[in-house]
C-alpha positions as CSV (number, residue, x, y, z in Angstrom):
1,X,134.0,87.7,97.1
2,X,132.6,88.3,100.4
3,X,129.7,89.8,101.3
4,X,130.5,93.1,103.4
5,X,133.6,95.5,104.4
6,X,132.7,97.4,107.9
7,X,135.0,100.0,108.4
8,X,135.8,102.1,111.5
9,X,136.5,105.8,110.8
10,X,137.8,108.0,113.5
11,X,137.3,112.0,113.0
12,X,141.3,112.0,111.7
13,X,140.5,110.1,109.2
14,X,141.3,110.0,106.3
15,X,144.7,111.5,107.5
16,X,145.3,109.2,109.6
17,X,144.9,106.3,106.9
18,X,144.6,103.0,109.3
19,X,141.2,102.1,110.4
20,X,140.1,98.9,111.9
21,X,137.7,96.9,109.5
22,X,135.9,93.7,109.5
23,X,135.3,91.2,106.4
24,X,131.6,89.4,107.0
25,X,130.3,87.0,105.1
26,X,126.5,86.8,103.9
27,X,125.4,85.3,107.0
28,X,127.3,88.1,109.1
29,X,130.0,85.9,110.3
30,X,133.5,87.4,110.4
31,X,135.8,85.5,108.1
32,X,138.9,87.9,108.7
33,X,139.3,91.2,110.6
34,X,142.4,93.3,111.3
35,X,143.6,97.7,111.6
36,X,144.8,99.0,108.3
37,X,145.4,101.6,105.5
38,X,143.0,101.4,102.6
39,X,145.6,99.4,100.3
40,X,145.4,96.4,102.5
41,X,141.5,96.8,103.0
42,X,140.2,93.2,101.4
43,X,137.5,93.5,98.2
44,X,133.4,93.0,98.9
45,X,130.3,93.3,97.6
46,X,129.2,96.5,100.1
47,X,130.8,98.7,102.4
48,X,129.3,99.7,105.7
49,X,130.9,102.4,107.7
50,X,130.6,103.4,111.4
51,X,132.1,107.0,112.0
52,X,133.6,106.7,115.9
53,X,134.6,109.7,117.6
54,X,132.9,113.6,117.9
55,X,132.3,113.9,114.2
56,X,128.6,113.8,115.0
57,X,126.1,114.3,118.0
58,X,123.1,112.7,119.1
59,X,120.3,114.9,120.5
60,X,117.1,114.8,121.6
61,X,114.3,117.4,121.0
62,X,110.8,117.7,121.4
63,X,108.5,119.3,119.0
64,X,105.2,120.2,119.3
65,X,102.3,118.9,117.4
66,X,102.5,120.0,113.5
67,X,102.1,118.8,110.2
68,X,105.0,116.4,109.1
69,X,105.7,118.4,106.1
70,X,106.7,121.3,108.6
71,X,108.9,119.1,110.7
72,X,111.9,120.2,109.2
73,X,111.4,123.8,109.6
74,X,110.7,123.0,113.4
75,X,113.8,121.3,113.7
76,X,116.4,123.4,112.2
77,X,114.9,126.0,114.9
78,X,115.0,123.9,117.8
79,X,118.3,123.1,117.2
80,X,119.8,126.8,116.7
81,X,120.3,126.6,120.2
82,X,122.4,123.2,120.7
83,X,124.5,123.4,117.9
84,X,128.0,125.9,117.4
85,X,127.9,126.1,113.7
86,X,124.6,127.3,111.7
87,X,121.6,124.0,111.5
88,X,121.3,124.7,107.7
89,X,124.9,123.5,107.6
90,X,124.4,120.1,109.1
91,X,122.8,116.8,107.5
92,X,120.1,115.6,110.0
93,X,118.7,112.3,110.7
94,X,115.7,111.2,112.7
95,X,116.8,107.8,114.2
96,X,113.1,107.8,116.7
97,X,109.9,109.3,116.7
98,X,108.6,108.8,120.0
99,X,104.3,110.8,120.3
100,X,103.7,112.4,123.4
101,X,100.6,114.0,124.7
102,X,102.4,117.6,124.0
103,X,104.1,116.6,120.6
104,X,106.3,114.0,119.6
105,X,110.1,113.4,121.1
106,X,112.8,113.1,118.3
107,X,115.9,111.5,118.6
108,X,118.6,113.4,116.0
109,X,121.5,112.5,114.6
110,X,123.8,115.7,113.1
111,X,126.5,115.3,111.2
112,X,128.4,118.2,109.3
113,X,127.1,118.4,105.7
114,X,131.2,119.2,104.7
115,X,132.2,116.4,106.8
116,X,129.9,113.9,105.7
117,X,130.9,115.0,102.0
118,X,134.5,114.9,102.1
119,X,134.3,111.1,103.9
120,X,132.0,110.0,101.4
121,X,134.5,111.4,98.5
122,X,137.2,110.3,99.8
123,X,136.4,106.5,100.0
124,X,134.9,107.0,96.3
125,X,138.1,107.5,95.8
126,X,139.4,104.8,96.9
127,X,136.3,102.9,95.0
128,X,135.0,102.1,98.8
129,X,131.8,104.2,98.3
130,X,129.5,102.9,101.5
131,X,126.1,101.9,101.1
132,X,125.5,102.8,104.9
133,X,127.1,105.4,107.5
134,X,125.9,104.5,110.9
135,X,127.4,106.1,114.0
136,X,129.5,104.1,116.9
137,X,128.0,106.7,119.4
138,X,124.6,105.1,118.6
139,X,125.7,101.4,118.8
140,X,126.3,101.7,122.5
141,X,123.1,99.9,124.6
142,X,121.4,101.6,126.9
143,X,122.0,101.4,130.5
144,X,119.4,100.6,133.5
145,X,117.8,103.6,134.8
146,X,120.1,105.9,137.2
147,X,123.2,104.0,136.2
148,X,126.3,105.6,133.5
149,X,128.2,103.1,131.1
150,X,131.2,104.6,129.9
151,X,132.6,102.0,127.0
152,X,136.1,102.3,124.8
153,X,135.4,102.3,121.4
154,X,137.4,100.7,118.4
155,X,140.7,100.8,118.0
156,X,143.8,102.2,120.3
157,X,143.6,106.2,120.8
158,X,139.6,106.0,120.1
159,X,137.3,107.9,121.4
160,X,135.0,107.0,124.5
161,X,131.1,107.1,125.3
162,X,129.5,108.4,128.0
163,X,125.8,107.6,128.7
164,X,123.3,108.0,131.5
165,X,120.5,105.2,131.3
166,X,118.7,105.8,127.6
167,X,120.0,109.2,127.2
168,X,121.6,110.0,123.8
169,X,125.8,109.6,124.4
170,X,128.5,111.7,124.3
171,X,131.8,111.3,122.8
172,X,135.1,112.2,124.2
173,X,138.9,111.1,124.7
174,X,139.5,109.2,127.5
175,X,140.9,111.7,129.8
176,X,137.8,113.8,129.2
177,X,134.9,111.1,130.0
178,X,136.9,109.9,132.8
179,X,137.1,113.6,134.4
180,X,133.6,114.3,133.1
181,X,131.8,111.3,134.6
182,X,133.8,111.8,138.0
183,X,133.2,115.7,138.3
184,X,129.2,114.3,137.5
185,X,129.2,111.7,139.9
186,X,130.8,114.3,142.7
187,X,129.0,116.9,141.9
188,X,125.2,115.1,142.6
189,X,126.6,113.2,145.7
190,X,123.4,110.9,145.2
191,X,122.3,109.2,148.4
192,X,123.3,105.4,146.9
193,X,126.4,104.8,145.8
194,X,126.9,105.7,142.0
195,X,126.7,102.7,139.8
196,X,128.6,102.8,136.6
197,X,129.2,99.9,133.5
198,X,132.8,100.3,132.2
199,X,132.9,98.5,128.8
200,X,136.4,98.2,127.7
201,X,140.5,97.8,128.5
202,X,141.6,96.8,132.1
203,X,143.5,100.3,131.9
204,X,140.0,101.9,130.6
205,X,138.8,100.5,134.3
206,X,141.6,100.8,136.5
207,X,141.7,104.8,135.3
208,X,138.0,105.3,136.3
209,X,138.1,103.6,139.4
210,X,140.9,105.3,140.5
211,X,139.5,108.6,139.5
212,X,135.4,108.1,140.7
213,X,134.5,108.9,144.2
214,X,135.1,106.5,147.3
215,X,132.2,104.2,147.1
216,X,131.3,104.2,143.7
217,X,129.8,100.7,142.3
218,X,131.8,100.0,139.0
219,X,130.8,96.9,137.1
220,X,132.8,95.6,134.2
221,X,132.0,93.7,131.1
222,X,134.0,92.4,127.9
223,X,133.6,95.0,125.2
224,X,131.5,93.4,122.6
225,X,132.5,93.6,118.8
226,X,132.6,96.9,117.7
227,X,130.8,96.2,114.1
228,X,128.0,94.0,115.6
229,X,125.4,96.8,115.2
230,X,126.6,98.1,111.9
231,X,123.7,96.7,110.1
232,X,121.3,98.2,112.9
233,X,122.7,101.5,113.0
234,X,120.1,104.4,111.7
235,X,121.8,105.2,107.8
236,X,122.4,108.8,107.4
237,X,122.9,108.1,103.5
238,X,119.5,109.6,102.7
239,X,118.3,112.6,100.6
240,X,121.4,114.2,98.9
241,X,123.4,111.8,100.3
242,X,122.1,108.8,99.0
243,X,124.4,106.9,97.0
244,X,124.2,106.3,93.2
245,X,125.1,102.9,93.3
246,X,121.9,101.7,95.4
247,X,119.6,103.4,93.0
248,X,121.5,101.6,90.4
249,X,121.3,98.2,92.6
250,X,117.8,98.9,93.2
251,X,116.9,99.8,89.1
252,X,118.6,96.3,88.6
253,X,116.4,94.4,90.8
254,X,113.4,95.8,90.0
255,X,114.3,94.9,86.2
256,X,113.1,91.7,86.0
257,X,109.6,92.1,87.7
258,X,109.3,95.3,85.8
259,X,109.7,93.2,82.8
260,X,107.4,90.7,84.2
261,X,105.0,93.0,85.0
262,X,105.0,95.0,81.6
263,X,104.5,91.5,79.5
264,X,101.6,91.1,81.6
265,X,100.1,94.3,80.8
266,X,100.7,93.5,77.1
267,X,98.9,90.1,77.1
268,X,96.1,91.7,79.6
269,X,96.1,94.2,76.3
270,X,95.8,92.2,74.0
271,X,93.4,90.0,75.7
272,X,91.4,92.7,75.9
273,X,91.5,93.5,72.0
274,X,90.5,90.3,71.3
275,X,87.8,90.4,73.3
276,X,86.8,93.7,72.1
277,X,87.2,92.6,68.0
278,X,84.9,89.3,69.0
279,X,82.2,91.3,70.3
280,X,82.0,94.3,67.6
281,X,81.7,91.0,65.6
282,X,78.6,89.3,67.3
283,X,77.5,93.0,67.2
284,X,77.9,93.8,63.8
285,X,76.3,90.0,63.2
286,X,73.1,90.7,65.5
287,X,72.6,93.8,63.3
288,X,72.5,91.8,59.8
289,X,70.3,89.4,61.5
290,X,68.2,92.3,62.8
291,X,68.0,94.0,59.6
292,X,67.3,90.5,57.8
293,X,63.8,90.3,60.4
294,X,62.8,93.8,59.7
295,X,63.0,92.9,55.9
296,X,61.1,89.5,56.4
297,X,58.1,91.4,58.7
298,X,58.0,94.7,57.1
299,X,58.7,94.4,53.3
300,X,60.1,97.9,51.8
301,X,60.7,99.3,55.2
302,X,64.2,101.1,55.2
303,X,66.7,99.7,58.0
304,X,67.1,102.9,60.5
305,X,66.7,101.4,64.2
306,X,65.4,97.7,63.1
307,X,64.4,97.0,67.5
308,X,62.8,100.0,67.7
309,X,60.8,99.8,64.1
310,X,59.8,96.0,65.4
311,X,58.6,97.0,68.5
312,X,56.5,99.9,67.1
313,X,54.9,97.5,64.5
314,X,54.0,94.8,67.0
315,X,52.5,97.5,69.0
316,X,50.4,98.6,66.5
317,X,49.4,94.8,65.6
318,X,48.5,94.4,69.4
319,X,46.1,97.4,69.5
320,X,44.6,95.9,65.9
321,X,44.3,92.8,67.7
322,X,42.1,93.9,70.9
323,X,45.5,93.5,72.7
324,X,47.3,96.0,75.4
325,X,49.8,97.9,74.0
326,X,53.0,98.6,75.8
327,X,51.4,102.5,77.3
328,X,48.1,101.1,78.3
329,X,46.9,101.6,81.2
330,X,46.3,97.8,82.1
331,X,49.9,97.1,81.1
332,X,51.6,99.6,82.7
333,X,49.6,98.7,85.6
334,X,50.7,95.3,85.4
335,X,53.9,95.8,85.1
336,X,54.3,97.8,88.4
337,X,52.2,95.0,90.4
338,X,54.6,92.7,89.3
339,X,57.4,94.0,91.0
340,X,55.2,93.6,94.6
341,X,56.1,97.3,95.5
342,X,55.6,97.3,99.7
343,X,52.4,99.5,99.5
344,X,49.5,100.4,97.4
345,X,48.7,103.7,96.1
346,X,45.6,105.8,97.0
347,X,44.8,107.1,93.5
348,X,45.1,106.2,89.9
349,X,45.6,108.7,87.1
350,X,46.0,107.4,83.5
351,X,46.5,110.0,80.4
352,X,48.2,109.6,77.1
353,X,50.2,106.7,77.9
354,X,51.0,108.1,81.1
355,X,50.2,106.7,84.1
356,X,50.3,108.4,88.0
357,X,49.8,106.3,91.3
358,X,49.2,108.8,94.3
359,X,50.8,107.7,97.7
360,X,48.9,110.3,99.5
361,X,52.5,112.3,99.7
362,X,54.6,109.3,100.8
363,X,58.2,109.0,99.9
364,X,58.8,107.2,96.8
365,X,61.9,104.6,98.0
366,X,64.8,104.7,95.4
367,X,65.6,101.3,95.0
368,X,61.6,100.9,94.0
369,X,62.3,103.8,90.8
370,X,65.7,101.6,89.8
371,X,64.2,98.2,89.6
372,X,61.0,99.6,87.5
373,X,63.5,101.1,85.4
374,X,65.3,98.2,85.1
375,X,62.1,96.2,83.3
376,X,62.4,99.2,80.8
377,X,59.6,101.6,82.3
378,X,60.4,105.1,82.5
379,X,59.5,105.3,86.1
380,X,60.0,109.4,88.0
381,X,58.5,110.6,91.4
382,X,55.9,113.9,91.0
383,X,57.7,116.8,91.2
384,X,58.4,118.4,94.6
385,X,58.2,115.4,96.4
386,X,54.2,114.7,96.3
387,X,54.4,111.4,96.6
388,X,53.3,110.7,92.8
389,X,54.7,107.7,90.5
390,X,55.0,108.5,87.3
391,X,55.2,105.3,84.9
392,X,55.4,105.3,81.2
393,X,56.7,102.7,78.4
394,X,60.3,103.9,76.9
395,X,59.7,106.1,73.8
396,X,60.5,104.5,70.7
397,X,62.5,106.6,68.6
């Protein structure tokens, strides 16, 4: 099966059954092409679909500076006064966002919501549901600056586009863009003579030359394949238009590295829990051991905090032994020299196991407090900023 079904729908369609349609393959190489009703239309994997003809406009608006959120607000009312029918009624797309100094410039595509809805059932019933609607009017490239192109568009009896440089088109019949352009073109009598790009039919040129004024510049070129930008055309299948089937594609995609992704979660878990069980077990072993010690050094002394119990009955061995105790006032003191703090204090004040260095109301620096608390000193600056150290052992409970 081939890869992708572009169809060309005019604004009769579908009662005018016949479109022209192009089978690509995955490359985007045309492996057949022809103009008919949906029975003959040949099977793919997607449909694309570029609506031809005045079914929807192109505009471009500028908006002032807001919050994207309110960008749709801002829209529907700057376009109350360039559309017939109401702006809550139409399905808008934003094809460009260009920022300016005064707000941002917004190139719009509007399509009626009705329209849009009755194409899109109608092909699902025909089990053609697209996965992209793009717009012919769009497709056409822009001209150079001060110059109109004026192309044909698919099929016989289709419409035409008019464009001036990188303005949005317009679509009409023939007879209308050829009488348009040439009433324009009169109309401005510009100094040089007008220059315009016919893309199209010999007959498509021969009308417009016959009908533009004396002097005008026409340049031709060979029409180039209608469904070439199909795949580059802005998609207005978005918000309530979005088809089913994509999220469906989509869900299917995303299956397998959802899969992928969930079975690493669950070994990442169970990792985890492993690693968790091991090291409640070292835990629970360094306890026993712990409680074993205590036994060992301090016969008939019930197990309630076995560190703490140890580190109170070596302290009190130390001070039976002529040696400092963890709150002495030497120790403590050693303990903050050994940490080479940047300056010395002024004054010493030791009291109770509690010991104060005065800084003469210098700042005490923060990382200086963490890394005396990180050698297991309870280490606070004087209250109100005094520039007072306060250093004491950690209470054993």
């Amino acid at each position: 099966m081939s890869e992708t079904l572009v169809l060309h729908l005019e604004n009769d369609w579908p009662a005018t059954p016949a479109a022209p349609w192009v089978l690509l393959d995955a490359a985007g190489t045309p492996v057949a092409e022809g103009n008919s009703t949906p029975r003959q239309w040949p099977q793919a994997r997607r449909v694309h679909v570029m609506l031809g003809g005045p079914q929807a406009s192109w505009l471009r608006l500028r908006l002032p500076h807001a919050p994207r959120r309110d960008e749709p607000r801002l829209l529907a009312y700057a376009l109350e006064e360039q559309l017939v029918h109401d702006a809550d009624a139409q399905h808008l797309t934003v094809s460009r966002r260009s920022p300016r100094e005064d707000g941002v410039l917004l190139d719009v595509l509007v399509i009626a919501r009705a329209r849009l809805a009755a194409l899109l059932a109608a092909l699902e019933a025909l089990g053609r549901l697209p996965s992209r609607v793009g717009l012919a009017i769009e497709a056409l490239p822009s001209a150079e600056s001060g110059a109109w192109q004026l192309a044909a568009g698919a099929g016989a009896g289709a419409a035409c586009y008019l464009r001036y440089g990188d303005a949005p088109a317009t679509a009409h019949d023939r007879n209308t863009a050829i009488a348009l352009l040439a009433h324009l073109l009169g109309r401005d009598a510009p100094p040089l003579p007008p220059r315009v790009l016919a893309t199209g039919d010999d007959p498509l040129v021969s009308e417009l030359a016959a009908a533009l004024p004396p002097g005008s510049e026409i340049e031709t070129d060979a029409p180039p394949p209608w469904w070439q930008d199909a795949a580059r055309a802005t998609n207005l299948l978005h918000d309530e238009f979005f088809p089913s089937h994509e999220r469906r594609r989509w869900r299917r995609a995303l299956k397998g590295p959802a899969v992928l992704a969930g079975t690493a979660l669950a070994a990442l878990w169970l990792a985890t829990l492993a690693g968790i069980v091991s090291q409640r077990a070292e835990l629970a072993d360094l306890r026993i051991r712990m409680a074993r010690v205590l036994a060992t050094t301090l016969p008939g002394t019930p197990a309630i905090a076995p560190a703490q119990q140890l580190a109170r009955a070596l302290d009190q061995l130390r001070a039976e032994r002529g040696l400092l105790r963890e709150d002495d006032f030497l120790g403590l003191l050693q303990r903050y020299a050994q940490q080479a703090p940047p300056s010395a204090p002024v004054a010493l004040r030791y009291e109770h196991g509690r010991l104060e260095l005065d800084f003469a109301g210098a700042r005490i620096p923060t990382d200086e407090l963490e890394a005396l608390r990180a050698t297991g000193l309870v280490a606070r600056p004087g209250p109100g900023g005094s520039g007072v150290l306060e250093l004491s052992p950690v209470p054993l409970r």
